[in-house]
N, C-alpha and C positions, 0 to 999 in steps of 0.2 A: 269425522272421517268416514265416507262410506264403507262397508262390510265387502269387501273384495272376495270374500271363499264364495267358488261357486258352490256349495252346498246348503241346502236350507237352512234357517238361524237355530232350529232345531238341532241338528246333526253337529252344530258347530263344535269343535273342540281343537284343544292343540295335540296336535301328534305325540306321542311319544318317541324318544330319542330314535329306540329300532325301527317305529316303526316307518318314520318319517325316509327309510333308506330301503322303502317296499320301490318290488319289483314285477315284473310279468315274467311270466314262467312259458317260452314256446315249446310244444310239442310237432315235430314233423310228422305225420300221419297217414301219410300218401298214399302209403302202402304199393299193391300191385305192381306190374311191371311195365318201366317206363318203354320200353322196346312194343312192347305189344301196343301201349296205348296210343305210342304213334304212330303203329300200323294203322291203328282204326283212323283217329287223324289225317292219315294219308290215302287210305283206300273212301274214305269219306268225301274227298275231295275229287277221286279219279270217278266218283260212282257218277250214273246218269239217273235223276238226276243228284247234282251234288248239296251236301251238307255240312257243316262244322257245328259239334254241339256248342250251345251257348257258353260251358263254363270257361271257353275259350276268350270270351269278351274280355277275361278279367287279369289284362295285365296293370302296371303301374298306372297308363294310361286309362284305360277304359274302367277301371275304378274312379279315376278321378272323373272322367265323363261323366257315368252312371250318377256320382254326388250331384252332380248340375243338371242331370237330366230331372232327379228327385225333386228339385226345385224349380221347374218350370209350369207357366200357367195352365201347359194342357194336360198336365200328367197329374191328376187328381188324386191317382192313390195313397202317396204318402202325404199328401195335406190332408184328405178324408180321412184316411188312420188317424194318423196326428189327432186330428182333433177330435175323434171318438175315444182315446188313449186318454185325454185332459178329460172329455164331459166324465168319464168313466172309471176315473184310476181309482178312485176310492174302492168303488164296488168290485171291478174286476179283483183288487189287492187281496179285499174280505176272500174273493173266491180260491182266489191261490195261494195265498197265507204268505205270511215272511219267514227269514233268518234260513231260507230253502240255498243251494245251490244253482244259479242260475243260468242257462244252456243257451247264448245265441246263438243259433242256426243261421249263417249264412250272415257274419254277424258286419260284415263291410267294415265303418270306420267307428263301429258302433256306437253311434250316437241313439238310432234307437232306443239300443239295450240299455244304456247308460241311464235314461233317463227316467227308467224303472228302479235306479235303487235308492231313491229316497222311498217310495210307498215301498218296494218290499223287501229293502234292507239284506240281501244276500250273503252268507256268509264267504259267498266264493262265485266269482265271476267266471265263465267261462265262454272263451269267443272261440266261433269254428265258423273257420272259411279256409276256400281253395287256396286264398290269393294272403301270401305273407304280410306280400308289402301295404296291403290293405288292414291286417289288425297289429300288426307290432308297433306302428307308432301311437297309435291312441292306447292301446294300452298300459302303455309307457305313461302318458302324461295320466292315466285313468290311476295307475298303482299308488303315482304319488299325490293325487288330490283323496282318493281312499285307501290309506294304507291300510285300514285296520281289515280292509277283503283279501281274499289270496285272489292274484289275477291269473291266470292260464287260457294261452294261445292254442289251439290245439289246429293245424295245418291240413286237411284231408279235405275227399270229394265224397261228399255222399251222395251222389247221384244214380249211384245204383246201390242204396241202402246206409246206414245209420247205426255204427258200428263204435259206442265210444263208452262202454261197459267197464272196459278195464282199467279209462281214464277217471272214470268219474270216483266221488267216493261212494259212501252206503249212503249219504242221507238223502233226503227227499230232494225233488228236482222241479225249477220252473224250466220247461223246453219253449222257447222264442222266437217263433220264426215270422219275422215280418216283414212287409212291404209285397204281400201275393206274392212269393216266389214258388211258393206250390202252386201255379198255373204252368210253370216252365218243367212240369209233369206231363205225362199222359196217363190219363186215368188209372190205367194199369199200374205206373210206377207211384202215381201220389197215395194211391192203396196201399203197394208196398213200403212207400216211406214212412206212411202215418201209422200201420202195422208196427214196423221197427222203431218206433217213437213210442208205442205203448206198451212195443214189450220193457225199453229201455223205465217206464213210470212202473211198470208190472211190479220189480222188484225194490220199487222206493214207495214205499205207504206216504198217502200225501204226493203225490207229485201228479203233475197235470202238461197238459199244452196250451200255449196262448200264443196263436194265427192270427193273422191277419190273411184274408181274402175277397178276391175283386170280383164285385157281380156283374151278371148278367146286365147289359141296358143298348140304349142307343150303339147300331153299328159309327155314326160319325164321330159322336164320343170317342168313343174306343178308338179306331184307329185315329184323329187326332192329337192320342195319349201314346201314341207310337209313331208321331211323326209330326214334330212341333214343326211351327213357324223360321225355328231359328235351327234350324238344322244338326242340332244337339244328339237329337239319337241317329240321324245319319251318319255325324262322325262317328260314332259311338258302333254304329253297324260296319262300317268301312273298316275300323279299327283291327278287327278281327285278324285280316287280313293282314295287316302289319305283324301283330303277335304271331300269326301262323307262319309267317314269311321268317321270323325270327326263331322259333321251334324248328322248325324242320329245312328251312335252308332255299323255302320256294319262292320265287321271286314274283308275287303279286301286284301290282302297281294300284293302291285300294280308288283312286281316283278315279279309274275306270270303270268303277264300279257304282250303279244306284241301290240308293236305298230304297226299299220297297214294303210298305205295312199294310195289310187287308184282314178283313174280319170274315171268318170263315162260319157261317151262322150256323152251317149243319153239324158241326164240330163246337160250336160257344168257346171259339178263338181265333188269337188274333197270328199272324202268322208272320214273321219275318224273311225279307229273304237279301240277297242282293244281287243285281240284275248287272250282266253284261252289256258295257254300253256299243261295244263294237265287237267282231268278231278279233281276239287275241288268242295267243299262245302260251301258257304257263308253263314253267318247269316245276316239276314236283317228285321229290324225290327222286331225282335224275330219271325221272319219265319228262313226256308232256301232255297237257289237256288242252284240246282247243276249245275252250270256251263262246259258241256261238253267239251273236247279237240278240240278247233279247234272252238268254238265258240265264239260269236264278241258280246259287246257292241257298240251300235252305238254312237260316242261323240261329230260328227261333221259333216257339211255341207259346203260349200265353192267354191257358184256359182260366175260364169265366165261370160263376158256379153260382145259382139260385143259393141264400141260405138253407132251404129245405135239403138241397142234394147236398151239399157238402154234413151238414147235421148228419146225413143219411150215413156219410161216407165215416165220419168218425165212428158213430155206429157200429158201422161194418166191422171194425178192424178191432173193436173191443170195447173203446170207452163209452162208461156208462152214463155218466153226468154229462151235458154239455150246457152250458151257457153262450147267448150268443149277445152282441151288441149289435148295434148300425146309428150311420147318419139317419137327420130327419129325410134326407133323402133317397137313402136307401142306396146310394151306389157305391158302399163297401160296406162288410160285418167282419166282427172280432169276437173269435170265437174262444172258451176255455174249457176244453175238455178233459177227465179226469175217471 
């Protein structure tokens, strides 16, 4: 009879009675004030021109997008991780040691992070993302195929900094943030978040970070990595719109709206927006915006980074070790800093 545990034949064991009734622990973390944030939300939208930050993509919906957008042929960066993660895992594991507490950042349905703990064995998992309904049910099924880890949810935006000190315990920490979502920085803020990422290693001996980030290359690349064949990240853009329509009460209609992706070379990104296909009327917050023909909401950011600059950038903000990987092709590195 074939071996049914997903876990390597290594790892295999039978649970123990308690522990087999492991569970995930969520944390709400949100913090700040939800009044104010939807000012900004709403004066974002009335601005010319207008805006919606990206953490906005991620409701039930646009999570699930975002999973299918990960798996399509034009969107290379999480196949190119992926498979620098396998030639690699050995090595990077040596570099960040095990039995550490494990932080994924921005951790979606975490399947990434997941599939770091056979090399590095954590003794505690820990998912942080904006979006609930995106880690409570894998972590659910995660507690009970690994009971013997403590699982914790932990709910917050750190979009404007990385503040998870008083969640974590003393021991040392692998920090995991992958799939390039430090490009949906600006330089200014990926400094400060990668600062706040080493103050958070500062006080754990042994802890590091391991990134994934998307390089520099061809402009047609790149924007056909933001705008498939199959029209996946235009739903996925339009989306937006619906989630904001349902937050704040404004009635968008997203099919009026294009999706639009271009690579902005003097900046090394890529830029999303969504374009008005007609001149309409929006209500928003019991205001209106006329939306003219031909006019963009801006939805997205998505910097590009030579290995050398980004090395530079870790650097900068403290860490002293970095190791970096890449494809033989050079159009993603996997960096572990410490």
């Amino acid at each position: 009879m074939p071996n049914l545990d997903p876990r390597p034949a290594g790892l295999l064991r039978i649970p123990e009675p308690h522990l087999a009734r492991a569970s995930a622990r969520i944390v709400e973390a949100l913090g700040g004030d939800p009044l104010a944030e939807r000012e900004v939300l709403v004066q974002g939208l009335l601005a010319h021109p207008a805006a919606i930050a990206p953490k906005y993509f991620y409701d039930a919906l646009g999570c699930a997008l975002f999973t299918a957008i990960c798996e399509l042929p034009e969107y290379y960066p999480t196949r190119v991780e992926r498979s620098i993660f396998v030639e690699h895992r050995h090595d990077i594991a040596r570099a960040a040691g095990q039995g550490r507490q494990f932080v994924d950042l921005g951790a979606g349905d975490c399947g990434k992070g997941a599939a770091w703990i056979p090399a590095l064995r954590p003794r505690r998992y820990v998912a942080v993302d904006i979006a609930r309904a995106a880690i409570e049910p894998p972590l659910a099924r995660l507690a009970q195929t690994w009971p013997e880890i403590e699982w914790l949810g932990i709910v917050t935006d750190f979009q404007h900094g990385l503040e998870l000190r008083h969640l974590l315990s003393d021991d040392p920490a692998i920090f995991f943030y992958a799939g390039s979502s430090i490009g949906n920085f600006d330089h200014a803020q990926a400094r400060s978040f990668l600062a706040s990422v080493h103050r958070h290693c500062a006080g754990r001996d042994g802890s590091g970070l391991l990134i994934g980030v998307d390089t520099k290359k061809d402009a047609a690349r790149l924007v056909a990595a933001y705008d498939d064949a199959l029209g996946v990240t235009a739903a996925f853009n339009r989306n937006v719109l619906n989630h904001v329509n349902a937050l704040i009460g404004s009635d968008f209609v997203a099919e009026r709206f294009a999706h639009r992706a271009s690579y902005n070379a003097s900046e090394g990104r890529i830029e999303m927006h969504l374009e008005s296909m007609t001149s309409q009327t929006v209500r928003i917050d019991g205001r209106t915006r006329v939306f003219a023909a031909g006019e963009r909401i801006h939805t997205e950011n998505s910097y590009k980074y030579s290995p050398a600059q980004f090395n530079g950038l870790l650097r900068d903000v403290g860490f002293r070790r970095v190791r970096c990987w890449q494809d033989a092709a050079r159009d993603f590195a996997v960096f572990y800093a410490c």
